[in-house]
Structure formats: structure tokens, C-alpha cells
Backbone bond lengths (Angstrom), bond angles and torsions (degrees), N, CA, C in turn:
res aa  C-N    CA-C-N  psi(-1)  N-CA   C-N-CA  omega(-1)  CA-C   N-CA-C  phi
1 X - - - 1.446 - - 1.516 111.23 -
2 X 1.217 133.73 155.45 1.292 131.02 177.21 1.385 108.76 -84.52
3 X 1.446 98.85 159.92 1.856 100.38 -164.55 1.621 99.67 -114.93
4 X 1.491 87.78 160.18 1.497 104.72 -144.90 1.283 128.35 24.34
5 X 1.063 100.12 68.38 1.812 120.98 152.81 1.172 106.46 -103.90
6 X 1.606 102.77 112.59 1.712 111.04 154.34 1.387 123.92 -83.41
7 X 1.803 105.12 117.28 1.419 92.76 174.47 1.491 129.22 -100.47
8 X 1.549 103.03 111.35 1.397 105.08 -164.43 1.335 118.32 -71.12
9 X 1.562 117.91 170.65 1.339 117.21 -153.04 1.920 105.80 -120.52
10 X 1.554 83.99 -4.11 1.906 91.59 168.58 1.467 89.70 -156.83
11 X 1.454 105.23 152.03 1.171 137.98 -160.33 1.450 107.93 -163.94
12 X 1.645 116.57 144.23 1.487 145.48 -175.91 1.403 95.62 -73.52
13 X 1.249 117.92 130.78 1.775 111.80 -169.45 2.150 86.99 -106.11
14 X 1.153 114.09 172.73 1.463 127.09 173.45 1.697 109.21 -146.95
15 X 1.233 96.41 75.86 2.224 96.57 175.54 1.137 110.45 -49.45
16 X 1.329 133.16 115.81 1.693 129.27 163.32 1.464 96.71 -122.02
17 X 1.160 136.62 149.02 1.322 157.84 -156.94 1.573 94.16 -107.48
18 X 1.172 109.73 149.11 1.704 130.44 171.29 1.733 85.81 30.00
19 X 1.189 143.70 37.77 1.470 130.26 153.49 1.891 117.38 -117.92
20 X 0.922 108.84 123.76 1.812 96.58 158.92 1.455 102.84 -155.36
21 X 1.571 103.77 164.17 1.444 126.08 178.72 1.332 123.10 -118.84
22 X 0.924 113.36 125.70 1.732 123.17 178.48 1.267 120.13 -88.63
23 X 1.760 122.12 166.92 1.326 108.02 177.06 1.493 117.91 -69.54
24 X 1.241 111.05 155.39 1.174 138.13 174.15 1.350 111.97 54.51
25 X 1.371 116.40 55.86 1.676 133.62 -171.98 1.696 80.34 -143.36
26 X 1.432 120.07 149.07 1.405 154.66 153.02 1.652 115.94 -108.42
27 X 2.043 97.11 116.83 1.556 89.36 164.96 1.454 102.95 -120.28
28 X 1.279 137.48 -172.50 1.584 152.96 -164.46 1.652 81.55 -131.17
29 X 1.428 109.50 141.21 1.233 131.45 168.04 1.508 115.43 -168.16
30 X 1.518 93.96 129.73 1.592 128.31 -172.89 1.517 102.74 -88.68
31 X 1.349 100.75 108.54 1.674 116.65 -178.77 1.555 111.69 -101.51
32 X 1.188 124.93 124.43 1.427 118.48 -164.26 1.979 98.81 -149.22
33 X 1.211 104.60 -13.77 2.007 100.77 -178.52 1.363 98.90 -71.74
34 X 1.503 104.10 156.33 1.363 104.83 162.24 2.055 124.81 -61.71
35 X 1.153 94.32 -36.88 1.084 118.97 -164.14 2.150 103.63 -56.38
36 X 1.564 99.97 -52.38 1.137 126.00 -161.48 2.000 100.55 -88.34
37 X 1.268 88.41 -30.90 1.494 90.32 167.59 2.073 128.91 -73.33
38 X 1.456 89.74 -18.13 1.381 110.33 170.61 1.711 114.49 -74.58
39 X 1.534 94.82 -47.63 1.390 107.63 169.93 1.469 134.90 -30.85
40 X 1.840 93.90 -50.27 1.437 95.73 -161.83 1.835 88.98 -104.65
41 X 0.771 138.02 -13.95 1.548 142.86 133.39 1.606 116.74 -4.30
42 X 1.804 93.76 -67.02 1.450 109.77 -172.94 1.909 89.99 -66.13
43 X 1.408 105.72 -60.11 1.598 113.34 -151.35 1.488 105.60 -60.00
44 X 1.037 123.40 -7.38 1.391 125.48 174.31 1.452 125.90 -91.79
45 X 1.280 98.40 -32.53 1.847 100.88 155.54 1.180 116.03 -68.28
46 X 1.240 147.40 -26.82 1.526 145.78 139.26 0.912 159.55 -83.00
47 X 1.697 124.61 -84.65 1.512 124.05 164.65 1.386 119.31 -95.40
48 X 1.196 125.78 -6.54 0.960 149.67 174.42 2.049 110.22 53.59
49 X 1.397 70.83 51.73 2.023 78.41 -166.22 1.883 103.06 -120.74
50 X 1.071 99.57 152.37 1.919 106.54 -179.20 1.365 100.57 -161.60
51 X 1.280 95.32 145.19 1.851 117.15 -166.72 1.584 90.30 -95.12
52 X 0.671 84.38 111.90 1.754 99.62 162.17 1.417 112.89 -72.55
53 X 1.230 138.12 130.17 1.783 118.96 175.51 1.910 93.58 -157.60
54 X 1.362 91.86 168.54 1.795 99.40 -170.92 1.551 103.01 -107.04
55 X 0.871 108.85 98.76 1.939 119.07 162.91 1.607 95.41 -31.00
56 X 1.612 108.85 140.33 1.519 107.89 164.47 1.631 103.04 -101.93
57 X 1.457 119.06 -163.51 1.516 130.66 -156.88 1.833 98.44 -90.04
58 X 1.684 101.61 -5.64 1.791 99.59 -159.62 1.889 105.05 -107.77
59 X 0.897 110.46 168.96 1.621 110.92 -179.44 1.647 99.40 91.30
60 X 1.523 90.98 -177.29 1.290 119.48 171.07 1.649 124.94 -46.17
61 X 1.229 144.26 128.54 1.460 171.46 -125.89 2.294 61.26 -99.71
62 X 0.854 115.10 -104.04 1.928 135.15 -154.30 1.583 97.21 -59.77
63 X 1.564 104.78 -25.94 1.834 85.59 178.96 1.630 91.75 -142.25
64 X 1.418 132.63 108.79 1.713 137.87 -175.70 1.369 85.05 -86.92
65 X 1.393 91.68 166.38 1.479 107.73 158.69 1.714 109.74 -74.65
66 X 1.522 90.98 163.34 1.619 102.74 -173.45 1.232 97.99 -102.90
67 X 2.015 111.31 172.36 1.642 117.76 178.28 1.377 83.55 -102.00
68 X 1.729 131.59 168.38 1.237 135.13 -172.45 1.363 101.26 -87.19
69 X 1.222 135.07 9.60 1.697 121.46 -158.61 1.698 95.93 -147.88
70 X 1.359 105.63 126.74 2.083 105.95 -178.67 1.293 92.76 -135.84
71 X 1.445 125.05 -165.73 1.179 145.22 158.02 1.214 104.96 -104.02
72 X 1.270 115.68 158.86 1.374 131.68 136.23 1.589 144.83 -108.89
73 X 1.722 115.59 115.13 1.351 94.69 -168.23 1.624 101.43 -136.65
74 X 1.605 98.06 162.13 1.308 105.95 -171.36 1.433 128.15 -87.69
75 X 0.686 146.07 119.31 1.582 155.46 -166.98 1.765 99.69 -59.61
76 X 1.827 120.18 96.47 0.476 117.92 175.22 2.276 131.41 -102.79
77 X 1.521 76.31 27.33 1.754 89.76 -166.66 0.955 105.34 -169.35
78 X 1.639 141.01 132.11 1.156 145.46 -172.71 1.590 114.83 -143.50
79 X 1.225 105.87 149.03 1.685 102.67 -173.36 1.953 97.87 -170.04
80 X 1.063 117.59 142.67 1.197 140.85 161.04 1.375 120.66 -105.21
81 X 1.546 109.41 138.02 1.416 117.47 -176.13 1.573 91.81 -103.89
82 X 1.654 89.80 -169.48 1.968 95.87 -152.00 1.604 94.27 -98.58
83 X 2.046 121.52 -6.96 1.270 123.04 158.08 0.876 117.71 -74.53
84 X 1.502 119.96 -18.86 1.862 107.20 175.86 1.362 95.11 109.63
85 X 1.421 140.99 38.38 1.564 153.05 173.78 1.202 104.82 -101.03
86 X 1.502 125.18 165.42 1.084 123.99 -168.20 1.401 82.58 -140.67
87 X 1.495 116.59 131.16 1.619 126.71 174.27 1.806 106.69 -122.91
88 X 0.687 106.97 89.16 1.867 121.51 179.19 1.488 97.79 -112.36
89 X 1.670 94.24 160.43 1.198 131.36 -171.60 1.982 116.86 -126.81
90 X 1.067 99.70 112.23 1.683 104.25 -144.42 2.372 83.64 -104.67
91 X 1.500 90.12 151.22 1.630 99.50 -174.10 1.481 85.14 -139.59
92 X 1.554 99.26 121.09 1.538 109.90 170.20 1.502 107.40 -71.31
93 X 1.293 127.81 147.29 1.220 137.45 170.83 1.600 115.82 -109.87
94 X 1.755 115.45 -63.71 1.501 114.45 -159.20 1.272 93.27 -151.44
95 X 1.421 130.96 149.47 1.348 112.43 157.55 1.575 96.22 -103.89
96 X 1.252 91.24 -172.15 1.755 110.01 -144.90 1.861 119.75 -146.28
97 X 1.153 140.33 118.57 0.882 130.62 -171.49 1.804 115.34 -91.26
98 X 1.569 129.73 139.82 0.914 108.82 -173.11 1.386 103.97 -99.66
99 X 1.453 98.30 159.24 2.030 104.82 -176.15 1.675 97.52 -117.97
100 X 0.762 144.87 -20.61 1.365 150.91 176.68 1.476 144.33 -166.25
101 X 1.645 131.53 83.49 1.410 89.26 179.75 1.341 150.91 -69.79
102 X 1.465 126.61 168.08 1.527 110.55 -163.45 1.503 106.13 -108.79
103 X 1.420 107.92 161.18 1.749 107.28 162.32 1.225 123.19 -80.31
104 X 1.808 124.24 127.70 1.147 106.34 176.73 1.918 89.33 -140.15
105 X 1.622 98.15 177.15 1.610 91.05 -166.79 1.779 83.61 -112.54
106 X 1.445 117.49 51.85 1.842 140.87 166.18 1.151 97.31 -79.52
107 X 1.613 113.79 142.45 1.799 114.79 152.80 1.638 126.89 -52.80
108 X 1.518 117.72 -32.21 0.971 166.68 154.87 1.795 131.43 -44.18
109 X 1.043 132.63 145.36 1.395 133.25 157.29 0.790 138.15 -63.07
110 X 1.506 129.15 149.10 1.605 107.73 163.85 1.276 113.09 -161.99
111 X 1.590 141.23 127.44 1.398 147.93 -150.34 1.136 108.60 -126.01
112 X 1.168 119.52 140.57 1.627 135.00 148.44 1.658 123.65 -57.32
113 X 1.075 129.44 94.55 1.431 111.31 -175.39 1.582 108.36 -127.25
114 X 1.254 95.00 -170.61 1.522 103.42 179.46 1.830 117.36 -132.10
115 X 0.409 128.54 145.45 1.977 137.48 -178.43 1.504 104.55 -103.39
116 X 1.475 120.16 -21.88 1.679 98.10 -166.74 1.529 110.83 -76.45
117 X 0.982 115.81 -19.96 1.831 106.98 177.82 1.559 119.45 -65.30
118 X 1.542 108.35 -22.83 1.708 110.76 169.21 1.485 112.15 -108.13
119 X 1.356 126.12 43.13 1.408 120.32 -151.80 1.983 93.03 -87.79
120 X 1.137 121.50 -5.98 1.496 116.72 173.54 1.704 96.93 -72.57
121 X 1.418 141.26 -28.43 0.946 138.81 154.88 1.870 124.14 -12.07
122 X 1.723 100.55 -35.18 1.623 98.04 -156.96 1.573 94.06 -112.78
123 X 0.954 107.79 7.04 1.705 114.96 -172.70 1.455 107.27 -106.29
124 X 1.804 94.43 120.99 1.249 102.19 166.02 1.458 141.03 -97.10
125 X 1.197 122.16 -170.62 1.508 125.76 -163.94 1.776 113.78 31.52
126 X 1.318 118.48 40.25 1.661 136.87 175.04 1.790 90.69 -35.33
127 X 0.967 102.26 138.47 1.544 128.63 144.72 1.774 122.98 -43.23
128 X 1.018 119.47 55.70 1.561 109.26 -166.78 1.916 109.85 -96.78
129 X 1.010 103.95 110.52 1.892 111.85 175.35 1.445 107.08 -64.50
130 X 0.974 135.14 31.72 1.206 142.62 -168.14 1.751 118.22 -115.36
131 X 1.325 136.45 113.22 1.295 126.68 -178.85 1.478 108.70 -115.43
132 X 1.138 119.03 156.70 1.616 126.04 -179.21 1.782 109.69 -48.87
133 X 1.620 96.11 -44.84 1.480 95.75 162.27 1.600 141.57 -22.29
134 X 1.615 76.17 -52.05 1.817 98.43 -176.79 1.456 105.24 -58.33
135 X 1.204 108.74 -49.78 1.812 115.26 -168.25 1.528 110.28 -77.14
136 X 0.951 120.23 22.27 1.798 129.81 -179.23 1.549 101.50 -74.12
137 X 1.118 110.84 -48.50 1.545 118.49 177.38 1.704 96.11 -51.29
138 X 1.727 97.77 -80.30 1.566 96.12 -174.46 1.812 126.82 -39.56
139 X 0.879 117.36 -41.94 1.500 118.75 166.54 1.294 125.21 -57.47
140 X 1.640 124.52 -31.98 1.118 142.77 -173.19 1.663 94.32 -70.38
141 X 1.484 121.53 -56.35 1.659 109.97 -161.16 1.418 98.65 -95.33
142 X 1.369 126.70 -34.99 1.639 114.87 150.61 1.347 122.05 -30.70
143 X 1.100 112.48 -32.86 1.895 94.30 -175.48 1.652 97.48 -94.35
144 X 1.338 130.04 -42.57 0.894 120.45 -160.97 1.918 109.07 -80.47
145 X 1.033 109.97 -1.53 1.726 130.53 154.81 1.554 111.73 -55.96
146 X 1.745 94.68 -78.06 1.387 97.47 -170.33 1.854 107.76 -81.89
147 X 1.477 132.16 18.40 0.845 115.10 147.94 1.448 142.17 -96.17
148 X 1.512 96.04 -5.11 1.703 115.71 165.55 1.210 132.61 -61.64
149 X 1.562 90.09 -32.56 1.934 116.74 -158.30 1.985 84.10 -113.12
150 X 1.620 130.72 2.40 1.585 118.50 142.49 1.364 82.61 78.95
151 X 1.690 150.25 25.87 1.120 141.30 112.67 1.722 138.69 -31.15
152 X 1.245 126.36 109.97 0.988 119.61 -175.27 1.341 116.52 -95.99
153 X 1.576 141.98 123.44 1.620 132.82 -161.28 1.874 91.07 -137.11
154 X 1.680 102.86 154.60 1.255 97.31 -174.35 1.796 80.68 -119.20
155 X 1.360 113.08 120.53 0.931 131.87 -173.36 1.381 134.02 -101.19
156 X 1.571 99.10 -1.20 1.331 125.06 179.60 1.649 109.61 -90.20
157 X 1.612 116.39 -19.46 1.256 130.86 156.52 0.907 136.16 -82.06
158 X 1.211 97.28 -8.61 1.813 104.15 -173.69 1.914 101.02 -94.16
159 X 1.867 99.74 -36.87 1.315 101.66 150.23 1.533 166.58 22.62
160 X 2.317 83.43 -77.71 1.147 118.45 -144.99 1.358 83.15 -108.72
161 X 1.442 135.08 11.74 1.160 121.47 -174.23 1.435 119.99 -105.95
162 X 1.163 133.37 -158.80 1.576 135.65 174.81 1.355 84.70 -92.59
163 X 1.568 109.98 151.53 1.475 125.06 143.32 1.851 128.13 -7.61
164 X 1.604 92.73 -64.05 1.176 94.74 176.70 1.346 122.61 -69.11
165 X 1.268 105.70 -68.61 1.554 87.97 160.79 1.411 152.56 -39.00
166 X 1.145 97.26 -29.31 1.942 114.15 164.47 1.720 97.57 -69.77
167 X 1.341 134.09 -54.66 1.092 116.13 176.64 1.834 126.30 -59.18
168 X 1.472 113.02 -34.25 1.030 118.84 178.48 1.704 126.37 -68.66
169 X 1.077 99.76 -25.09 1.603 141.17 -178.45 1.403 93.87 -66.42
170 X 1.478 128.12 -73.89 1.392 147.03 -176.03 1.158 109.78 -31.43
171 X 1.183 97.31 -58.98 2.080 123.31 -175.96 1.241 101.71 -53.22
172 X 1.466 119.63 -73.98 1.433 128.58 171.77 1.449 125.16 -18.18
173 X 1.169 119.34 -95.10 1.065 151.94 171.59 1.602 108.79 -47.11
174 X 1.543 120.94 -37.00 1.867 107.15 178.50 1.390 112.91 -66.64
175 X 1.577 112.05 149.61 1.178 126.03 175.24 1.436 123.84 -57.21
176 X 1.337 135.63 45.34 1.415 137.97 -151.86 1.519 92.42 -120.51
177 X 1.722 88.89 165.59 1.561 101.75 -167.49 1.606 104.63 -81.12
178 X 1.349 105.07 176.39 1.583 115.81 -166.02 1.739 99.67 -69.97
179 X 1.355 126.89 -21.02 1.431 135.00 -149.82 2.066 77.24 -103.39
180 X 1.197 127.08 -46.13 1.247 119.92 -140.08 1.834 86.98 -90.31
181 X 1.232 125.76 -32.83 1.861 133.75 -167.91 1.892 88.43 -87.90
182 X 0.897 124.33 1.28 1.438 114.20 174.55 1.705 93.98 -108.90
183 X 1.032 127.03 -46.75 1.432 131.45 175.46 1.432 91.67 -40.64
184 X 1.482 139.08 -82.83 1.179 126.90 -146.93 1.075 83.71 -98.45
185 X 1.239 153.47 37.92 2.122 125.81 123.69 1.435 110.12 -71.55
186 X 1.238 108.83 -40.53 1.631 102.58 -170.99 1.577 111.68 -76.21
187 X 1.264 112.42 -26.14 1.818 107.12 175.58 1.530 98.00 -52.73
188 X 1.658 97.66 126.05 1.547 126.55 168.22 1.716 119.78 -35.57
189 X 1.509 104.56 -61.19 1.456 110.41 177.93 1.568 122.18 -109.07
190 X 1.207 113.09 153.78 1.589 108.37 146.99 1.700 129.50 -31.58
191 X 1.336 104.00 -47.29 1.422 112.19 -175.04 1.644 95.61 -47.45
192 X 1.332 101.11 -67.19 1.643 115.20 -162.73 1.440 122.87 -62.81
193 X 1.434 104.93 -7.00 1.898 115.58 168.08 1.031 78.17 -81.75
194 X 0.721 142.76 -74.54 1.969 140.49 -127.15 1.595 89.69 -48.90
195 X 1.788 95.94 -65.05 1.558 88.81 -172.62 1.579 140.39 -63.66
196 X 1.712 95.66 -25.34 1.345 97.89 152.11 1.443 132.69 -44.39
197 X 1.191 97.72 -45.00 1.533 118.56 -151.28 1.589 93.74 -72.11
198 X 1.421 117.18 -37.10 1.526 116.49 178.57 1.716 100.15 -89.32
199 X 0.901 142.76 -13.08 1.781 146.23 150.56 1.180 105.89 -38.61
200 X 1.710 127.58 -59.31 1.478 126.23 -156.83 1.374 109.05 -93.75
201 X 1.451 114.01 -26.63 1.775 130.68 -179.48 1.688 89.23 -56.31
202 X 1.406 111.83 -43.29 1.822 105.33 -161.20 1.504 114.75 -68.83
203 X 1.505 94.48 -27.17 1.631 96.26 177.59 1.880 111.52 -77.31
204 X 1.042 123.99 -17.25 1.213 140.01 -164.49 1.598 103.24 -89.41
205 X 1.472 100.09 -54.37 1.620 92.67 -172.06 2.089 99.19 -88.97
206 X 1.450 122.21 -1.47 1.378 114.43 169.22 1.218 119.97 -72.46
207 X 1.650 108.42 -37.72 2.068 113.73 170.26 1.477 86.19 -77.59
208 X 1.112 173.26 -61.32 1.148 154.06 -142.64 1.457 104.89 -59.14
209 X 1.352 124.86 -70.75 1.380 140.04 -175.09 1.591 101.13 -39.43
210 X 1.876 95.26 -59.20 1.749 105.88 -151.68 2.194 90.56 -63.31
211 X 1.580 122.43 -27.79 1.476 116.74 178.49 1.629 103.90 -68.87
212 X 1.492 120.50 -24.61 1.273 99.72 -176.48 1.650 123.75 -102.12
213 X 1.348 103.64 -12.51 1.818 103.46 163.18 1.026 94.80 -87.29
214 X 1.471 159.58 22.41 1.701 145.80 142.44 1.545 110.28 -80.69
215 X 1.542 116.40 -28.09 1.275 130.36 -167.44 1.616 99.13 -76.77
């Protein structure tokens, strides 16, 4: 596990739709709400950490219901524009299950959660049976996905990474539905994205085929 990490027991949540981040993946995000601009305000006088989590289709239009399971990542870069935007650089750490949200009189969210159900999350140099080999398949219908849909990916970076990260990366970044990128956040291990990850590719490249022998 990494040392001195406090794992806190409430945290500033951030709903983004069809987006999430895993550990040890980096995204860039353009902060511009009032609400969210308060956020990282608060998160910067402290831990400088925010749960990322995916709003579902139910609840309130300004506040949806949440999925029980987000990431959490740390704000590893910060910068202000001369409109008053906030351009940070976010580092997934753990995901996290939520146990409650709380009331606060914040623009903002804020949940009770817990970390011990993903606690292989904080552990390094993991044991992974997994070789680049394996993912030859996955790369193969990934590109030919995002080259249909006129996506451009530099894939020679994605590469350059560990296993895990190439798997986590995958997840991220594929064009999958909001129901299917929550499926593989909550799978426990690496092992079990992988296999997901080749589960949802099959449905993807089967309407592909079944649109082009109709064509």
C-alpha cells in the first residue's frame, strides 16, 4: 500500500456521465461550474482528492442519482485561465464504494464512502498473469472500433505502459456505453477487465459484422 495515505471517510464527489478514471491512469479536466469551481477551491486547501462517480439516467435533472462505486483521484496539476477556468490534471488512486451521501450547505457533493473493498487498488508491483500478448486481440478490435467512429488514438503510448495501465487505459478511453464503463470499474481485478473487456468488444464487433453482411 502506499505510505501515508490517508484514507478518508468523506470526500467531494464530481458526476461526469459516460466518463471515469481508474488507478494509475491521468485525465486533464476543464472546470468551469460554479459549483465545481468551489470544489477544487475547497480540495486544494487539503487533500486535494475528488471522487469521480457516473450519475445514472434516474433522480433529479441538477442532482441524478449516483452508481455506488467511483474512483478517486488526486489533483496532480493546477492552473487557472485569465476567464476564471480551472485546468487540472487529475491521478486516479482507488476506487471506492459509497455508503451514504451527506447534507452539506456546499454547491457541491459530498459522500461517505469506504476504500476497503478495492484495497488491492493501493498495492504495488501486483502480481498480474497477464502479458501484452494477451491484449493483441483487444487492440486489434479497438482500433478497428475507433477507426470507424474517425477516432484518432496514439497507441504507441498507450504501449509504453505497464499492463495495468494499458488495461485501465482501454476501459477509459473505449467508446462504450455509460452502463458498460461502470461494468468494468467495479470488476475487482485486472484479470477480470481483461475479460470483460473482451465480453463487450464481442458485442461490438458482432453488430459490426451482422451491419455489414446486411449492407
Amino acid at each position: 500500500m502506499k505510505k501515508n495515505f490517508e484514507f478518508p471517510n468523506k470526500i467531494p464527489v464530481f458526476p461526469l456521465s459516460n466518463f471515469i478514471i481508474f488507478p494509475e491512469t491521468t485525465v486533464p479536466l476543464n472546470i468551469f461550474e460554479p459549483r465545481y469551481i468551489q470544489m477544487i477551491d475547497d480540495c486544494m486547501k487539503g487533500n486535494r482528492l475528488i471522487g469521480i462517480i457516473q450519475p445514472k439516467k434516474t433522480g433529479d435533472l441538477k442532482k441524478p442519482d449516483l452508481y455506488n462505486v467511483g474512483c478517486v483521484g488526486k489533483i496532480k496539476s493546477f492552473n487557472e485561465t485569465e476567464d476564471g477556468r480551472y485546468l487540472i490534471v487529475l491521478e486516479g488512486i482507488s476506487r471506492y464504494i459509497i455508503k451514504e451521501e451527506l447534507t452539506n450547505n456546499k454547491l457541491y457533493r459530498e459522500c461517505e464512502v469506504s476504500f476497503d473493498y478495492y484495497k488491492s487498488d493501493f498495492e504495488k508491483n501486483k502480481q498480474i498473469h497477464t502479458k501484452f500478448s494477451d491484449l493483441k486481440l483487444i487492440f486489434t478490435d479497438l482500433k478497428n472500433i475507433f477507426r470507424k467512429q474517425g477516432y484518432l488514438i496514439n497507441w504507441k503510448d498507450i504501449e509504453k505502459q505497464t499492463i495495468g495501465q494499458t488495461i485501465n487505459t482501454i476501459s477509459m478511453i473505449s467508446p462504450f456505453s455509460l452502463e458498460e464503463k461502470q461494468i468494468l470499474l467495479e470488476t475487482k481485478t485486472l484479470p477480470e477487465r481483461k475479460k470483460k473487456l473482451e465480453e463487450i468488444l464481442k458485442t461490438y464487433t458482432s453488430v459490426s459484422l451482422i451491419n455489414n453482411t446486411l449492407q
